[in-house]
LOGUMI-457320 format. One record per residue (C-alpha): x, y, z. Coordinates in steps of 0.02 Angstrom, whole numbers, padded with zeros to 5 digits, always signed. Layout:
<nodes>
XYZ/...
</nodes>
This chain:
<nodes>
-01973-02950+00313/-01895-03128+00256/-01838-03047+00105/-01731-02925+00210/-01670-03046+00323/-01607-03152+00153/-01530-02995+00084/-01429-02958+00253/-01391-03140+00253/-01321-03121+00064/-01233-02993+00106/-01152-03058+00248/-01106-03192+00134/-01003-03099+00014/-00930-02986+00128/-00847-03138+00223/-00803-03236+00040/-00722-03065+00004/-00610-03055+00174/-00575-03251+00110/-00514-03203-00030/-00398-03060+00029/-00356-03167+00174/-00310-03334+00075/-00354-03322-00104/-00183-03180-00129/-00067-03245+00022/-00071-03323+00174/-00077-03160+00297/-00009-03204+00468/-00133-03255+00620/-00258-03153+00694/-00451-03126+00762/-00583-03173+00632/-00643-03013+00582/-00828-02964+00581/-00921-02926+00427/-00892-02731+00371/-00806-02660+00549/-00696-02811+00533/-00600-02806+00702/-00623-02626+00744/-00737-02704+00925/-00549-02764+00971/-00459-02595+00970/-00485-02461+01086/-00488-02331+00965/-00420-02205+01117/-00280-02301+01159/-00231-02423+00998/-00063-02454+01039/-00117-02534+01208/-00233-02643+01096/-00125-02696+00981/+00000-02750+01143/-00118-02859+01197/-00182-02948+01029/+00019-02970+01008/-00003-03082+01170/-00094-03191+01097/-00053-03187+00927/+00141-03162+00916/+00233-03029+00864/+00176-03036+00675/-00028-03028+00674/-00155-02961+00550/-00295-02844+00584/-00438-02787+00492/-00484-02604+00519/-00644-02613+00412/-00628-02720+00285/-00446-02687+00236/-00324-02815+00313/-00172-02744+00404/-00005-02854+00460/+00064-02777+00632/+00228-02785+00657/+00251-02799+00850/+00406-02791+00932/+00605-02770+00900/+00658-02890+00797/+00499-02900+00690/+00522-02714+00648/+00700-02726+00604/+00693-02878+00503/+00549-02789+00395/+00579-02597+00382/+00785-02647+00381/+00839-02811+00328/+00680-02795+00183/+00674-02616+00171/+00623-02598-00017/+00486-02713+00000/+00414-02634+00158/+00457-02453+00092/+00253-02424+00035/+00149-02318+00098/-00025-02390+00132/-00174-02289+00116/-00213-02159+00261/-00385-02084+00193/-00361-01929+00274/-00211-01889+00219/-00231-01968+00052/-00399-01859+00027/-00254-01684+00077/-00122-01745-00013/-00194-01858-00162/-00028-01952-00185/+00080-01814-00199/+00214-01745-00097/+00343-01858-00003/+00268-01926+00167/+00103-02007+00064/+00154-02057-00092/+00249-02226-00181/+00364-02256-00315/+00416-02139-00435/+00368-01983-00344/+00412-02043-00168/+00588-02084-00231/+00629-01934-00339/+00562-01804-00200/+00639-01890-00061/+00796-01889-00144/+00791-01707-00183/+00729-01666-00033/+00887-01758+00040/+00999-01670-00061/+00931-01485-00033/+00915-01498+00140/+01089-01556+00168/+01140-01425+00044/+01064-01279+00149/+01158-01329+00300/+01055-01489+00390/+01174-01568+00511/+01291-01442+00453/+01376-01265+00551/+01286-01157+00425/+01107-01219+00493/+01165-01230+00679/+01188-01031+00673/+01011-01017+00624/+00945-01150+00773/+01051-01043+00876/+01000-00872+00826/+00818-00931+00850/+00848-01020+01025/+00928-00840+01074/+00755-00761+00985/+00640-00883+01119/+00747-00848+01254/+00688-00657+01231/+00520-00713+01216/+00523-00805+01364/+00591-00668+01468/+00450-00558+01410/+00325-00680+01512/+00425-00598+01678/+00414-00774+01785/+00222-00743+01775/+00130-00922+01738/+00107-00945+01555/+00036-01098+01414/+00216-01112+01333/+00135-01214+01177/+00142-01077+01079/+00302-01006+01112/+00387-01183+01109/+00308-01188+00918/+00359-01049+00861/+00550-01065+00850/+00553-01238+00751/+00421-01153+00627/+00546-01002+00612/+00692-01120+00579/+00599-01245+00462/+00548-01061+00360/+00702-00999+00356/+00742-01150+00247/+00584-01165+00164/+00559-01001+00095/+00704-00873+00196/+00594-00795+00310/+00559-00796+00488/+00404-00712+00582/+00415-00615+00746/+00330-00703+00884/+00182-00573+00882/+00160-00581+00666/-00016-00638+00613/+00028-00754+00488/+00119-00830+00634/-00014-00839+00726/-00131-00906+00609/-00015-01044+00546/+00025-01119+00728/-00165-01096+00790/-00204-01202+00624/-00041-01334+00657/-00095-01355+00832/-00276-01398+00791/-00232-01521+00638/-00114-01610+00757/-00250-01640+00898/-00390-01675+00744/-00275-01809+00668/-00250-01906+00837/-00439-01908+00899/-00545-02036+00919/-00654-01967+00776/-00511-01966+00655/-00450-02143+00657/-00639-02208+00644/-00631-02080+00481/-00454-02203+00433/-00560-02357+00443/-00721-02322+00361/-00659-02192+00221/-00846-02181+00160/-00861-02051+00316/-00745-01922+00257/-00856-01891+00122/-01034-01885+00179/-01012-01853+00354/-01002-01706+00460/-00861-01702+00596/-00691-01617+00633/-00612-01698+00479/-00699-01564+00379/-00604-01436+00498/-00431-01513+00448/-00460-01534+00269/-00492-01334+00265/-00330-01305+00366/-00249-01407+00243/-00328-01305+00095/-00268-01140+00186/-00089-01204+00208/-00101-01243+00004/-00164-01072-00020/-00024-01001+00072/+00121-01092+00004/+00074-01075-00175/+00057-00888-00139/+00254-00907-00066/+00288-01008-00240/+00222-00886-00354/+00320-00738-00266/+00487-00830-00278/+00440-00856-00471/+00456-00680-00511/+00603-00648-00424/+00717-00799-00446/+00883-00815-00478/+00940-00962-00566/+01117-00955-00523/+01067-00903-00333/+00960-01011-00258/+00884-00927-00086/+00793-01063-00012/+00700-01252-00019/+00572-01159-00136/+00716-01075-00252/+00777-01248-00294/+00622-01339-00317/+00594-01210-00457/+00761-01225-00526/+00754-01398-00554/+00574-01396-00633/+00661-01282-00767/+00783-01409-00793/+00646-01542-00829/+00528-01442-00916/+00551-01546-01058/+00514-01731-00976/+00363-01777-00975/+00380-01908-00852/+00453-01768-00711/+00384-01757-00547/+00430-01577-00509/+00279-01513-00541/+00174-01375-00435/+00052-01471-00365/+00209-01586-00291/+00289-01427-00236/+00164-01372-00134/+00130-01538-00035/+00323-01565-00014/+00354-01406+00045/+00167-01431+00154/+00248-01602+00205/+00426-01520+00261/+00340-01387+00345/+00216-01494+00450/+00347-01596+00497/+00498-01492+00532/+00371-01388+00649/+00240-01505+00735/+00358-01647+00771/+00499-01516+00856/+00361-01413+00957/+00262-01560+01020/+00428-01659+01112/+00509-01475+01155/+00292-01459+01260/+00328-01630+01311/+00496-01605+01349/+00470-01477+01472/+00308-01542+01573/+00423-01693+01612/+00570-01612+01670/+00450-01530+01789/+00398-01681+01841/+00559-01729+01868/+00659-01598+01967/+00796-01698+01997/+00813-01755+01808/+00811-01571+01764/+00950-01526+01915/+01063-01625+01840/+01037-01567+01672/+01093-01389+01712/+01231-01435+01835/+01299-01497+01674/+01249-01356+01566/+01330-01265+01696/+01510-01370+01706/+01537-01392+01483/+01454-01237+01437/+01449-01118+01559/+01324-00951+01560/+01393-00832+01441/+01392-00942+01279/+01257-01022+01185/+01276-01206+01197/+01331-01281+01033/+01327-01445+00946/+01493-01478+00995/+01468-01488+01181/+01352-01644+01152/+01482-01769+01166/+01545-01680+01343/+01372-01692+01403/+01313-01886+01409/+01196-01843+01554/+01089-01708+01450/+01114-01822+01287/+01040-01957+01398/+00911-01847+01440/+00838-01793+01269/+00841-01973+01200/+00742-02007+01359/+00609-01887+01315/+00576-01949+01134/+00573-02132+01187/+00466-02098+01334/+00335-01988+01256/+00327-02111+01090/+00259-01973+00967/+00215-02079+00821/+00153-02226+00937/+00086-02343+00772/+00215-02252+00642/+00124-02201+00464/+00049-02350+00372/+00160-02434+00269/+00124-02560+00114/+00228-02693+00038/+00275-02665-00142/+00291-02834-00211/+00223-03013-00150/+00336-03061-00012/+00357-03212+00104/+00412-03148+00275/+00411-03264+00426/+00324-03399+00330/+00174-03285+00283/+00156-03232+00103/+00101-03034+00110/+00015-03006-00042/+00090-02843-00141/+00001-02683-00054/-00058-02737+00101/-00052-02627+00231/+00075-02632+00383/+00076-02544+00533/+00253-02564+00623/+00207-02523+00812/+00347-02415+00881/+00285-02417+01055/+00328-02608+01057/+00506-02554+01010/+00537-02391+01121/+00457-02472+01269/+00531-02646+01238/+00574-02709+01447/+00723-02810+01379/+00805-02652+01317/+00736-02509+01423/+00700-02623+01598/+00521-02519+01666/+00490-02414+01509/+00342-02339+01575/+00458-02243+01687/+00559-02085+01636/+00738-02121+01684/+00885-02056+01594/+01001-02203+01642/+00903-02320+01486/+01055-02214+01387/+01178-02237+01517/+01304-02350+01556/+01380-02410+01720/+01500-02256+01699/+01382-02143+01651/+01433-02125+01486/+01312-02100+01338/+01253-02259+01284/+01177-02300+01116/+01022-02411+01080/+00978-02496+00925/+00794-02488+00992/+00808-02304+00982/+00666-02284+00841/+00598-02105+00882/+00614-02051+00711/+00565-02226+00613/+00695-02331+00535/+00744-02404+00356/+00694-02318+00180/+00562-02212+00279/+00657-02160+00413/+00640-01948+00430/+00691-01867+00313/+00716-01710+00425/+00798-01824+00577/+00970-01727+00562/+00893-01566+00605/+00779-01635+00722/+00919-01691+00841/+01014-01529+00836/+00833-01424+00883/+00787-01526+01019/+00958-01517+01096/+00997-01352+01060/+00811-01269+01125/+00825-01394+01272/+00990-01330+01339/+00967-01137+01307/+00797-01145+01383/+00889-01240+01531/+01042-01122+01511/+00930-00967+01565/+00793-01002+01665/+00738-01114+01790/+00570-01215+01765/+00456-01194+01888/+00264-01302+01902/+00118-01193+01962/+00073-01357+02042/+00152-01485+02152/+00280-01587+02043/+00195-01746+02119/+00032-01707+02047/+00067-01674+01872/-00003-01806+01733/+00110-01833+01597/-00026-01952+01514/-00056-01894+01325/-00218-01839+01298/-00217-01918+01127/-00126-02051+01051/-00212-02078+00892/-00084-02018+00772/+00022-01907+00876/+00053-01925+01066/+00001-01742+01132/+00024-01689+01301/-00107-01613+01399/-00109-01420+01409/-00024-01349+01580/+00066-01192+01650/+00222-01160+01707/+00353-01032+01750/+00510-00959+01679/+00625-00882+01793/+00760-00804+01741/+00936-00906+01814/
</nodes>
């Protein structure tokens, strides 16, 4: 029995030499609680709700503090100006991306959203480049996020008023737009593969933001020898692989060098070109997590704030009134609203900015990592530490957005109710990480938002008073909780 009790005591020992060492032997990290032996501050953080935590550590510890999820320190970057002045006025040095073991375990470095250097920057960049070439931000894609919007609208009609779960639905058209780029093909709302790809999408989304999956991000050792939901998403992830090399290896045997189709077309076009370097990063196994990575994200992000979107404008009947009195005035009925009318409608532009900085999708960002030693606020970061930028602490700053636990439209409105800009306005990230996809983004959301509005009128199956706009998870992803509502045809 004393022999145990040494060896725990030993242990003990090293463990807390070892958080010395990472703590003070490589830099001096900025303030925060002394972390425990193994779960290192993880007793601090409610897991269900970390941004909250990490609001009130910030409290007491400024708006630059380190955590220790496990054993692995992490800086937090809490508030306006601490963001900024890392992910902007530092960018390169913040540009990392830290270790997410779940992810990391799908993706194994590859791809754009989880990898560093060399591959981040040349995929990015490409990515960049091919999206903008196919139209994002562009007439040529607006067409498509039209056609589609008209496509829901028909879909929507089909439901005949009756009192329907519009996840689906709302999922569907960003998925058909993001595969119309990705590979030149869109699904009808009833195809199987359809089907099978948004049931899997939804249930990654709500696995990543559990409890269960950021206990997974802070002891890694349970991904591998421990039975839970992660299992679940790493075989959705598989499946999507499966799928989109299938989608690769068809558009091998019938490309067309000199006419590219689609994302996919290219990708394979500019392997061919550098076939001979040995160093190249267009490789298969980086095609299929890129074009995993665009899909994921030009889909779940889109659906999620269109669900969210919607369950607060019926909370908000007023908010929503006003909306399509102005839909009504600039674009009338017997158009489809276009990008152009944006600037004539402040109120509705007001409106969707609302929505993302309200709901906070990405409450904690993705990890980052610093890529060299750095001194930042008279802290030394050690090169690779992790950093987790809180966005919460900048969309729901008071000074900028006065009661930003409220939805009101008038935090992007001035005294003449004109659209007004905010440099707080972080819904899609800032600096070298910012979205790669944010172009597109901003035309879907406003473009679904106002045809929806445009033809029907929103109607709760329940009183407008009692509807909870609380995410039920906040994890990774803010997701709303499941309701029913009614479209009825204006």
């Amino acid at each position: 029995m004393d022999l145990i009790v040494v060896l725990i005591l030993c242990l003990s020992s090293l463990l807390l030499l070892s958080l010395w060492k990472q703590t003070y032997g490589k830099g001096k990290l900025p303030p925060g609680p002394t972390p425990l032996p193994i779960i290192g501050n993880i007793l601090l953080i409610n897991i269900k709700n970390i941004r909250k935590s990490l609001s009130n550590l910030s409290e007491t510890y400024g708006p630059v503090f380190t955590l220790y999820f496990g054993m692995k320190p992490t800086v937090v970057l809490h508030g306006y100006e601490a963001v900024k002045e890392a992910l902007n006025d530092h960018g390169e040095e913040f540009s990392g991306r830290s270790s997410f073991p779940l992810a990391e375990k799908a993706n194994r470095g590859k791809g754009i959203v989880f990898s560093n250097g060399k591959t981040w920057r040349d995929l990015r960049r490409f990515a960049l480049m091919t999206l903008r070439n196919f139209g994002m931000g562009k007439r040529s894609i607006e067409d498509r996020v039209q056609e589609e919007a008209r496509c829901l609208v028909e879909e929507l009609e089909k439901t005949k008023a009756s009192p329907c779960d519009p996840t689906f639905l709302l999922g569907c058209a960003p998925c058909n737009v993001i595969c119309s780029i990705v590979f030149q093909n869109r699904f009808e709302y009833t195809d199987q593969e359809l089907l099978n790809l948004m049931g899997k999408l939804n249930e990654n989304l709500k696995i990543l933001s559990s409890t269960w999956a950021q206990v997974c991000n802070s002891f890694p050792i349970l991904i591998d020898y421990f039975p839970g939901s992660h299992n679940k998403f790493l075989k959705n992830i598989d499946f999507f692989k499966s799928y989109f090399l299938k989608k690769i290896k068809e558009h091998q045997k019938s490309l067309d060098i000199n006419n590219p189709r689609d994302f996919i077309d290219c990708f394979l076009i500019k392997m061919e070109q550098e076939k001979h370097n040995q160093q190249s990063e267009f490789t298969i196994e980086n095609m299929v997590i890129t074009v995993l990575n665009v899909f994921v994200a030009g889909t779940e992000t889109i659906s999620t704030t269109l669900r969210y979107g919607l369950l607060l404008l019926l909370k908000h009947p007023d908010v929503r009134a006003k909306v399509q009195e102005e839909i009504d005035q600039v674009v009338g009925r017997h158009r489809s609203p276009c990008m152009q009318d944006r600037s004539s409608m402040p109120y509705t532009d007001a409106v969707v900015h609302e929505i993302q900085r309200y709901i906070d999708l990405a409450p904690n960002n993705l990890p980052h990592a610093v890529t060299q030693d750095i001194k930042f606020r008279n802290y030394l970061i050690p090169k690779g530490t992790t950093v987790l930028p809180s966005l919460t602490s900048v969309l729901h700053d008071k000074r900028e957005f006065p009661n930003p636990e409220t939805f009101d439209p008038g935090h992007f409105l001035d005294e003449s109710g004109n659209f007004k800009k905010s440099d707080y306005f972080m819904a899609f990230s800032t600096g070298k990480r910012v979205c790669v996809g944010e172009g597109l983004a901003r035309m879907e959301l406003f473009l679904f938002l106002t045809t929806i509005l445009q033809k029907f009128t929103l109607k709760s199956v329940v009183n407008p008073k009692d509807i909870d706009t609380t995410p039920v998870e906040t994890g990774f992803a803010s997701v709303p909780p499941s309701y029913q509502l009614c479209f009825i045809p204006a």
